[in-house]
BAFI-3210 file (N, C-alpha, C; in Angstrom, 3 decimals, decimal comma, padded with zeros to 6 digits):
// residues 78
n [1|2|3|4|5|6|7|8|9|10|11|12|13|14|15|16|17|18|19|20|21|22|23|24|25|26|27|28|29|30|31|32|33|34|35|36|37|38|39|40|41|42|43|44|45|46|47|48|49|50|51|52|53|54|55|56|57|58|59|60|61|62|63|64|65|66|67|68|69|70|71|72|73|74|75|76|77|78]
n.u [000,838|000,203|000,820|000,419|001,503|001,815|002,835|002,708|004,738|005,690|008,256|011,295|012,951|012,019|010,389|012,872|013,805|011,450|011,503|013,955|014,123|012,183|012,593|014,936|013,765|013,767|011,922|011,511|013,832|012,822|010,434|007,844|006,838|008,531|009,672|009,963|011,476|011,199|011,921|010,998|011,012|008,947|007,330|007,058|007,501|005,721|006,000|004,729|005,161|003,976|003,192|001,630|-001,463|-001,980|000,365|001,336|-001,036|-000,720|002,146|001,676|-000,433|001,269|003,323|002,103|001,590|003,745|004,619|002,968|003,511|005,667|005,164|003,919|006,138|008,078|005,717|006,251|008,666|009,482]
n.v [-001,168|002,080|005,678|008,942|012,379|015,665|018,910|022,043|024,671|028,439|028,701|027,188|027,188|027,187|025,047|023,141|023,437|022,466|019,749|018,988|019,448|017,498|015,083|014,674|013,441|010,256|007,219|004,825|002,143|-000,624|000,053|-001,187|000,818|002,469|005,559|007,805|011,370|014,390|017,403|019,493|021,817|023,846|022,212|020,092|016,481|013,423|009,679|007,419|004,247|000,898|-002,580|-003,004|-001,989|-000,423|000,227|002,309|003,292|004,962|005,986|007,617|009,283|010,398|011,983|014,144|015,474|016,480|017,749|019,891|020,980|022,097|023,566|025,631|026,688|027,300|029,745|031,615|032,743|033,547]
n.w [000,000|-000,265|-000,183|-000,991|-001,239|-002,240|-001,363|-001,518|-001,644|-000,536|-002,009|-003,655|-001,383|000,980|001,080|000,770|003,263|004,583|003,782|004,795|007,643|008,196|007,848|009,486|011,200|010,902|009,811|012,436|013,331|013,609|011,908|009,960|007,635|004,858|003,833|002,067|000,666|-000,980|-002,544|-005,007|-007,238|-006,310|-004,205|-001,766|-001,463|-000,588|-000,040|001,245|002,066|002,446|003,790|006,049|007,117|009,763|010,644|008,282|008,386|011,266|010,988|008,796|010,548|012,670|010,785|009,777|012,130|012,817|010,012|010,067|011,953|011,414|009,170|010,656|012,119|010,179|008,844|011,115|011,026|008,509]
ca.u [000,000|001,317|000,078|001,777|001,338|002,465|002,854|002,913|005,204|006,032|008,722|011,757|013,560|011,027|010,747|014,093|013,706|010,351|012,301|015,414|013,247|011,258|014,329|016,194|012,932|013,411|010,906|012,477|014,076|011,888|009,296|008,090|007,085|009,366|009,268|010,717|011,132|012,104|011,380|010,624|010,683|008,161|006,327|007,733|006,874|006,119|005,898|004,511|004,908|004,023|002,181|000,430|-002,389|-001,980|001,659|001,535|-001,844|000,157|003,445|001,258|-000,401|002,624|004,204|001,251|001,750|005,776|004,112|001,984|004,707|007,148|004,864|003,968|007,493|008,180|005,134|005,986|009,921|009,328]
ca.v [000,000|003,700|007,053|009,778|013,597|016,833|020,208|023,410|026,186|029,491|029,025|025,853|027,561|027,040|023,401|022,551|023,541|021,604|018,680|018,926|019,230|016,403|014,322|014,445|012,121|009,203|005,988|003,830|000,811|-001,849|000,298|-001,350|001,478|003,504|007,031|009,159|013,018|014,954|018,571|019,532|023,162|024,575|021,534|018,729|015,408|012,811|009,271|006,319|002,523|-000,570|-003,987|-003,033|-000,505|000,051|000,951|003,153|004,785|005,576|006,230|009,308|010,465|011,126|012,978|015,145|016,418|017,178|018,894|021,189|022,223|022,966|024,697|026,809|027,239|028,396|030,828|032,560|032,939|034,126]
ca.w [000,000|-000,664|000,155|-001,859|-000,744|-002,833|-000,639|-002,285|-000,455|-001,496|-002,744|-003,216|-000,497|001,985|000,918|000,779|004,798|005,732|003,915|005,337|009,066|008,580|007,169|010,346|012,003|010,326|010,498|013,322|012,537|013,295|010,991|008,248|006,667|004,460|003,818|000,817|000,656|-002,016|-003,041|-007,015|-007,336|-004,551|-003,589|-000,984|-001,910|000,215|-000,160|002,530|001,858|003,812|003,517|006,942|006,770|010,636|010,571|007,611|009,119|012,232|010,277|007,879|010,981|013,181|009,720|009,397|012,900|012,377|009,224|010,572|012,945|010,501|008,328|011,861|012,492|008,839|008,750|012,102|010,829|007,549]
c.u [000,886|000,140|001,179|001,257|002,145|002,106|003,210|003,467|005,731|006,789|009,665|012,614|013,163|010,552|011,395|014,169|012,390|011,312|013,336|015,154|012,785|012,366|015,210|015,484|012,945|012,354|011,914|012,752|013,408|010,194|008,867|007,164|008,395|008,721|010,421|009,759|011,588|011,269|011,716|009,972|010,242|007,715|007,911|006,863|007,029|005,435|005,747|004,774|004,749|003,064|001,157|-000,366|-002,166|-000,777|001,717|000,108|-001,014|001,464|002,785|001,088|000,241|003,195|003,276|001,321|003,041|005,394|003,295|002,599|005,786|006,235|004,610|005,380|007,798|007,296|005,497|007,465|010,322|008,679]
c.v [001,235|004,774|008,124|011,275|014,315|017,875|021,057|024,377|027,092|029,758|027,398|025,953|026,922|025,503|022,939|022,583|022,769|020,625|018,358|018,807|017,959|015,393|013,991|013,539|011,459|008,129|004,893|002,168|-000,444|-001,408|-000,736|-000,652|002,392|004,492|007,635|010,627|013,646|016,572|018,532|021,043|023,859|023,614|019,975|017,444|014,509|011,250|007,970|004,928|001,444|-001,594|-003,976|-001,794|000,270|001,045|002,139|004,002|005,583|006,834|007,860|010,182|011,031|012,370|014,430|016,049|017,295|017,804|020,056|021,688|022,458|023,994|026,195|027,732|028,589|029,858|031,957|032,979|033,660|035,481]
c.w [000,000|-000,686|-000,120|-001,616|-001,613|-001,745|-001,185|-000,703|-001,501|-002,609|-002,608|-001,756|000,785|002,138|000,978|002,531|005,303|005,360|004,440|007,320|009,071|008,133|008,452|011,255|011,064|010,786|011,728|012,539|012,195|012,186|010,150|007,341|006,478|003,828|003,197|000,569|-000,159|-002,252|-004,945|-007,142|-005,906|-004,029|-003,144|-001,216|-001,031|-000,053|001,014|001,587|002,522|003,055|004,838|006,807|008,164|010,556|009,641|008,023|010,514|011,811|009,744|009,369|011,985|012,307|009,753|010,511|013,377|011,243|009,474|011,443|011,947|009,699|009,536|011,925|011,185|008,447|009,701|011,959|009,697|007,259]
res [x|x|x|x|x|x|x|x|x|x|x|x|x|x|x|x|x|x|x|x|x|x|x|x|x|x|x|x|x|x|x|x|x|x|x|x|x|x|x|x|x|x|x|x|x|x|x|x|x|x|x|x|x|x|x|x|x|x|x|x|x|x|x|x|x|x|x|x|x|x|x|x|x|x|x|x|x|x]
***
């Protein structure tokens, strides 16, 4: 199973910094999901994978709440 996310930010600048934030929490080892990040202009890309639905529901919504604090962070710094 896979759950694939695009994020639009202002600019790549600003992406290159949520990714580079969220990048330094990796999935723990015994995960078994994996998790790819990449930026592409302005938008951070984000990619889930697993064979369990639990783990990778857990896995997104942990990310989503390290996303919504970086984008906080980033709005109140910018």
């Amino acid at each position: 199973m896979k759950i694939e996310m695009t994020i639009p930010f202002l600019n790549q600048h600003l992406a290159q910094i949520a990714c580079n934030s969220l990048c330094a929490d990796p999935e723990p080892p015994r995960s078994t999901v994996t998790r790819e990040l990449s930026v592409s202009r302005n938008e951070l890309r984000v990619v889930f994978c697993s064979e369990n639905i639990k783990s990778l529901r857990v896995s997104f919504n942990n990310f989503m709440d390290l996303l919504m604090l970086c984008m906080e962070v980033i709005q109140r710094f910018d």
